[in-house]
C-alpha atoms as one frame of an Amber mdcrd trajectory, in Angstrom:
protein
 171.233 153.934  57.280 173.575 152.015  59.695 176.451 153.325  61.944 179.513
 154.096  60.364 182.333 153.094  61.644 185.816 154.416  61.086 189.288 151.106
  61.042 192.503 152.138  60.850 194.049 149.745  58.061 197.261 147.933  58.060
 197.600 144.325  56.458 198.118 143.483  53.108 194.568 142.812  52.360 193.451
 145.860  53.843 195.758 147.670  51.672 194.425 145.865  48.810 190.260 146.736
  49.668 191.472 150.214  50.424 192.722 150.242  47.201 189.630 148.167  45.153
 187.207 150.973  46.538 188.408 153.519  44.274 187.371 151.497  41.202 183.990
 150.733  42.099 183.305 154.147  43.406 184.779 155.664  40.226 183.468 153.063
  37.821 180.584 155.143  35.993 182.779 158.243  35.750 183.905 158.108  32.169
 186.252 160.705  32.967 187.958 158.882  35.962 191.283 156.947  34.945 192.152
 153.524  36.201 195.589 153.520  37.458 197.149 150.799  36.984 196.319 147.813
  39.799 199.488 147.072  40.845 200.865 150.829  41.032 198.201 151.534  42.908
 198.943 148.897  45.557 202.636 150.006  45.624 201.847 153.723  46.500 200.054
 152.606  49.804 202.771 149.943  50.713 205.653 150.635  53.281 208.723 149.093
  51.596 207.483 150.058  48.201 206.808 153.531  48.482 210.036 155.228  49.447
 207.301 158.671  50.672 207.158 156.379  53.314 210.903 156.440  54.595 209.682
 159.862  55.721 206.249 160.228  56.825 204.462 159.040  59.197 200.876 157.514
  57.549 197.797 155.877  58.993 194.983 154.834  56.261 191.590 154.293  57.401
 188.448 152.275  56.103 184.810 153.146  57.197 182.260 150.371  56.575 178.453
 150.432  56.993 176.407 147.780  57.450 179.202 144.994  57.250 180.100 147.035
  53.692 182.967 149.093  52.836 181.890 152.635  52.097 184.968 155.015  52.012
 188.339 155.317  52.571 190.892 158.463  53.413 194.660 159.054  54.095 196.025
 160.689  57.017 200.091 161.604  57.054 202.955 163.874  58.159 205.651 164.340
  55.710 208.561 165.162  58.237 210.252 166.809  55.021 207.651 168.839  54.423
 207.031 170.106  58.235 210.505 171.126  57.799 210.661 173.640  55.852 209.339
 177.441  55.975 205.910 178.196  57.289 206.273 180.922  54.292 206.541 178.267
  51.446 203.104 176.906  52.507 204.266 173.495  54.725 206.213 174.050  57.877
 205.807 172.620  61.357 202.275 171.500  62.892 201.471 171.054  59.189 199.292
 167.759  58.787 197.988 166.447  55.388 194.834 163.961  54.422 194.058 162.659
  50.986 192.786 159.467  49.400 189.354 160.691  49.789 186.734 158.476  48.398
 182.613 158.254  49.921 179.701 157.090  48.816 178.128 159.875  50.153 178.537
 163.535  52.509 177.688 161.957  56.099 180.734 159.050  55.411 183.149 161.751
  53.792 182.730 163.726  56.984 183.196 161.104  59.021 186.447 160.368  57.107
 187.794 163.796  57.458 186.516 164.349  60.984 188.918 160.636  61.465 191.780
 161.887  59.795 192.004 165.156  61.621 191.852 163.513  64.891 194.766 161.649
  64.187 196.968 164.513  62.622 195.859 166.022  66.199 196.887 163.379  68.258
 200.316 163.571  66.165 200.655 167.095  67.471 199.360 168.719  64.544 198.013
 172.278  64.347 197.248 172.700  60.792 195.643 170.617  57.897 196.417 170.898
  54.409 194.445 168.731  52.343 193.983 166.936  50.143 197.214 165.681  49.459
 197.403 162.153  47.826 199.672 161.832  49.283 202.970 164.037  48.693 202.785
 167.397  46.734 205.088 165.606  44.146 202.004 162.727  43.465 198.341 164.320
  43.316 197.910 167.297  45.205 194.532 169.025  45.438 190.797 168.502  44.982
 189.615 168.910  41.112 187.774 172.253  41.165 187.549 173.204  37.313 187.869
 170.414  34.390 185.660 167.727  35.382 184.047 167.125  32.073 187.243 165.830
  30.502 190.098 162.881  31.879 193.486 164.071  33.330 196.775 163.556  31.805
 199.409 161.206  33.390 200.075 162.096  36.641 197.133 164.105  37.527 194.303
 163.206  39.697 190.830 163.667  38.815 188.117 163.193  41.788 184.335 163.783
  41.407 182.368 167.358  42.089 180.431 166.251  44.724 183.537 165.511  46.704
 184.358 169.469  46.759 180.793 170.282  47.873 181.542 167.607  50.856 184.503
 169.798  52.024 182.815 172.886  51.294 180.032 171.804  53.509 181.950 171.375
  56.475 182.960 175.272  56.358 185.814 175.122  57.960 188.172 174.698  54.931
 189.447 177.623  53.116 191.470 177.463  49.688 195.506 177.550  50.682 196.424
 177.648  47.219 195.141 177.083  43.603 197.108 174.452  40.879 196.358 175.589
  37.124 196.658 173.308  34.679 197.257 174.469  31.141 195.526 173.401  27.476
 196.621 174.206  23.815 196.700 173.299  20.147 199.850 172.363  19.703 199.706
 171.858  15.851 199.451 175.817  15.203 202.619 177.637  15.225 203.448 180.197
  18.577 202.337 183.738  17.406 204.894 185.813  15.731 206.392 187.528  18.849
 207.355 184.415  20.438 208.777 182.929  16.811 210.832 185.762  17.022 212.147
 185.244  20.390 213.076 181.498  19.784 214.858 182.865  16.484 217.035 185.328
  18.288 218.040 182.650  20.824 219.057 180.125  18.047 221.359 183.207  16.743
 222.952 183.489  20.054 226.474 181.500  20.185 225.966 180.937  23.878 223.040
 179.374  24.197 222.673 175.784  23.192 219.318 173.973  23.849 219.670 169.750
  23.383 217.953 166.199  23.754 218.509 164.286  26.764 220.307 161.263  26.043
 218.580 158.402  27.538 221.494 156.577  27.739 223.148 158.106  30.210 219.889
 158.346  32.606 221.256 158.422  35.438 223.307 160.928  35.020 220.984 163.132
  32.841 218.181 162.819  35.761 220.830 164.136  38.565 221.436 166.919  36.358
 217.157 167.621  35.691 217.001 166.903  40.117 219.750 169.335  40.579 218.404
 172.121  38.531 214.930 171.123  39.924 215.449 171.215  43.333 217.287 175.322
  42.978 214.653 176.383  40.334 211.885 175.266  42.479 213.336 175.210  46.108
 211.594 178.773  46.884 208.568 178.180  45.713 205.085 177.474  47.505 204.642
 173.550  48.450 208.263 172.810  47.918 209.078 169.508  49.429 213.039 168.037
  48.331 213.831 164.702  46.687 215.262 162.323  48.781 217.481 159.566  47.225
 215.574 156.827  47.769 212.727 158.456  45.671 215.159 160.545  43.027 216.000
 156.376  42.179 212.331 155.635  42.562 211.088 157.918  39.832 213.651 157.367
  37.549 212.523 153.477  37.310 209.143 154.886  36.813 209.386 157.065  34.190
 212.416 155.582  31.965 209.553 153.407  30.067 208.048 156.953  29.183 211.167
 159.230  28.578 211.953 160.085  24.951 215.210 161.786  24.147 213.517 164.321
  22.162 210.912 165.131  24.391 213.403 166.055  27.525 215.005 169.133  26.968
 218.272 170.603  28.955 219.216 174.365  28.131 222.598 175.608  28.558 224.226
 179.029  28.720 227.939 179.353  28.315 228.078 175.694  28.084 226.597 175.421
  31.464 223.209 173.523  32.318 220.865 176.001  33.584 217.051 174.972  32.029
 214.970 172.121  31.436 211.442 170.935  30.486 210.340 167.553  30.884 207.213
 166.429  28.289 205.717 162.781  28.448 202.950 161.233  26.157 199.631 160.840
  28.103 200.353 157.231  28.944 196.325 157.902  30.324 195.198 157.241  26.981
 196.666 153.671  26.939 196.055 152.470  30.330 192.517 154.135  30.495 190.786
 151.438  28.332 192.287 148.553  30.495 190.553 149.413  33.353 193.745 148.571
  35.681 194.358 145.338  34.867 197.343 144.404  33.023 196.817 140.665  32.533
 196.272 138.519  30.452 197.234 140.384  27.348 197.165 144.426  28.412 200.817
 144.126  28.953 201.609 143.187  25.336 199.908 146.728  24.645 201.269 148.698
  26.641 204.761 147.420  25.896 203.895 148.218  22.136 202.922 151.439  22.905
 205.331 152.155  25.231 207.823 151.217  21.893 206.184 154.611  19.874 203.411
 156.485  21.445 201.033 158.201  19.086 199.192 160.263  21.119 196.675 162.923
  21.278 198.878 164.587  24.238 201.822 165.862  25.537 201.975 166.477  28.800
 204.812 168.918  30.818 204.715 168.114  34.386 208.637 169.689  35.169 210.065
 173.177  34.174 212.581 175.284  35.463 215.273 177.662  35.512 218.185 178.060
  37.776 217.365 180.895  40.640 220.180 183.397  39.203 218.436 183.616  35.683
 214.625 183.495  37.063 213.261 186.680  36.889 215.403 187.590  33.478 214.749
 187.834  29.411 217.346 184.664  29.420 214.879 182.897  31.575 211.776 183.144
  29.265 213.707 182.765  25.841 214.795 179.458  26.982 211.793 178.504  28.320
 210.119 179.348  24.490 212.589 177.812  22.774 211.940 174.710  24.768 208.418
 174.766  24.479 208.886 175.266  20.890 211.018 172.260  19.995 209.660 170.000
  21.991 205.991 171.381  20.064 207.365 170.498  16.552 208.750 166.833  17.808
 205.305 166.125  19.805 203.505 166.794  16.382 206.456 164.981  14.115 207.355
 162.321  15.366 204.221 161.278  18.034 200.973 162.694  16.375 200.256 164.732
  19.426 197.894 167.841  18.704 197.520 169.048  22.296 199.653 170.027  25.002
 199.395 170.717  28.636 201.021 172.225  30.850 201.347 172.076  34.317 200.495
 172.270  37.586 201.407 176.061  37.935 200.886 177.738  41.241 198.142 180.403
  40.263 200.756 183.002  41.689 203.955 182.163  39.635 203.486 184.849  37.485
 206.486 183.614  35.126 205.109 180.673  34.389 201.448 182.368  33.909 202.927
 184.987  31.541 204.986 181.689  29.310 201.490 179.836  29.309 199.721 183.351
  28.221 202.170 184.534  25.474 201.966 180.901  23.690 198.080 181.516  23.614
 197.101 178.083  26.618 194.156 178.532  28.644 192.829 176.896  32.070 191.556
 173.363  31.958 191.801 172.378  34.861 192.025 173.724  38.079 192.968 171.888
  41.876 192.282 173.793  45.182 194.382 172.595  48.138 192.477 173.391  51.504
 193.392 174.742  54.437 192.068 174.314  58.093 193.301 175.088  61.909 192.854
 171.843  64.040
């Protein structure tokens, strides 16, 4: 078999095989989306990826028989290690992610790598995987592996699981639901009902974004974000740098009427964020968007017609969580963002999520609109 031998990476070039090994590892998985070549590069690069302005990362290589066989991530998000043991990070907490192995010996050799570094860093607890912050893809695909993710979500092969689950030293930390459901059927009655009672209340007022004011209509989506979600499990702030980041990236695939803001006594205190699966248009190009993919995915990009919508972002401010107000907003979000997917994009399924398998709120919204499980992603949890 050959000795295999674990490199830390660091040059361009490097970054650029550690990158290339994901597409030939992946290639026969017809469920596996190419991302996009050069957004792929740009995650991994310091300079490009602004995740970087505060973490400390170290990718590694292992090679076998002068070939390259696997790759994994190994970082410290000094944001993260911040903040309360109780909302699943905190200090000593360590992350790896990236995975990819051609088989179980080179995986654990990967892993067994990464933790020695995270150890060496001062580390006394691994979370993984994490590719690479809990904003990007976080989690190993445990449930859902007979069908391709949506934008945004990661999708890694079975075997890859049973790798971790061999070493027996990982227990599951926490469990990310993803959501599935025919969107072209009305809610059932009682939640019809609900939405119709809010649109008879004087003080509630649910609009589009307007995309031309971006800027400031994605402070006001980060502000409401970051009190909605700042208690919850995994919470990890914005910075800046990457609030600017992720505006660039997803302006091409923000549509006014697919961005909802809810406000209550003419104050902003709701949103829900829906893209079309921009997975569907990339996935036949297999990364590459030259010589002519770019023409198509600038056309598409113009008016989606998708199979699916895709929520990634909900929330409600911390005083109304918890309240009727809470979940009548979220419905009548859900619901008018349902008849524009359907109207004016072609969309017939929605998903939802990740949802923390705990937040019973957002369990109980995905029950009473009839979703169910699709997918499911199990972030680990070991003592170094």
């Amino acid at each position: 078999m050959g000795e295999i031998t674990i490199v830390p990476i660091g040059t361009a070039a490097e970054r650029k095989e550690f990158v290339d090994l994901a597409y030939r590892l992946n290639a026969s998985d017809p469920n596996w989306v190419p991302p996009l070549h050069m957004e792929a590069v740009e995650l991994v690069t310091p300079g490009k990826n602004p995740f970087f302005e505060h973490a400390d990362v170290q990718f590694f290589l292992a090679r076998q028989n002068g070939r390259t066989v696997g790759r994994i991530s190994a970082h410290i998000d000094h944001l993260a290690v911040g903040m309360d043991p109780v909302q699943g990070m905190g200090p000593g907490t360590g992350n790896w992610g990236m995975l990819e192995a051609e088989d179980q010996a080179i995986a654990h050799a990967l892993i067994a790598r990464a933790e020695a570094w995270l150890r060496d860093k001062g580390m006394t607890r691994v979370l993984a995987p994490m590719s690479m912050s809990v904003w990007e893809e976080p989690g190993q695909l445990t449930k859902g592996f007979d069908h391709p993710p949506t934008v945004m979500m990661g999708h890694q092969p079975e075997r890859y699981n049973d790798y971790i689950l061999a070493l027996g030293d990982y227990a599951p930390a926490k469990l990310l639901n993803t959501y599935e459901l025919d969107i072209t059927k009305p809610f059932p009655p009682l939640i019809q009902r609900i939405v119709q009672s809010g649109e008879k209340n004087p003080r509630i007022r649910i609009r589009n974004v307007d995309k031309s004011k971006f800027d400031t209509e994605a402070a006001l989506i980060l502000d409401i974000l970051n009190d909605a979600w700042s208690d919850n499990w995994g919470f990890v702030p914005f910075t800046d740098t990457e609030i600017k980041y992720a505006g660039k990236k997803f302006k091409p695939i923000v549509h006014n009427d697919l961005i909802m803001v809810a406000e209550y006594d003419g104050e902003p205190v709701a949103f829900m964020m829906t893209l079309p699966d921009l997975n569907e248009a990339i996935k036949p190009m297999g990364g590459k968007l030259f010589p002519f993919n770019f023409i198509k995915l600038l056309l598409w990009l113009r008016k989606p017609r998708v199979r699916t919508m895709r929520v990634p972002l909900m929330g409600v401010r911390k005083k109304l969580q918890s309240s009727r107000l809470a979940s009548q907003l979220a419905f009548m979000m859900i619901e008018y963002i349902r008849r524009n997917s359907v109207a004016n994009y072609g969309a017939s399924r929605g998903e939802i999520g990740w949802i923390l398998e705990d937040n019973q709120g957002m369990v109980a919204i995905a029950d009473a609109i009839e979703s169910r499980v699709n997918k499911v992603y199990t972030i680990y949890e070991k003592a170094l």
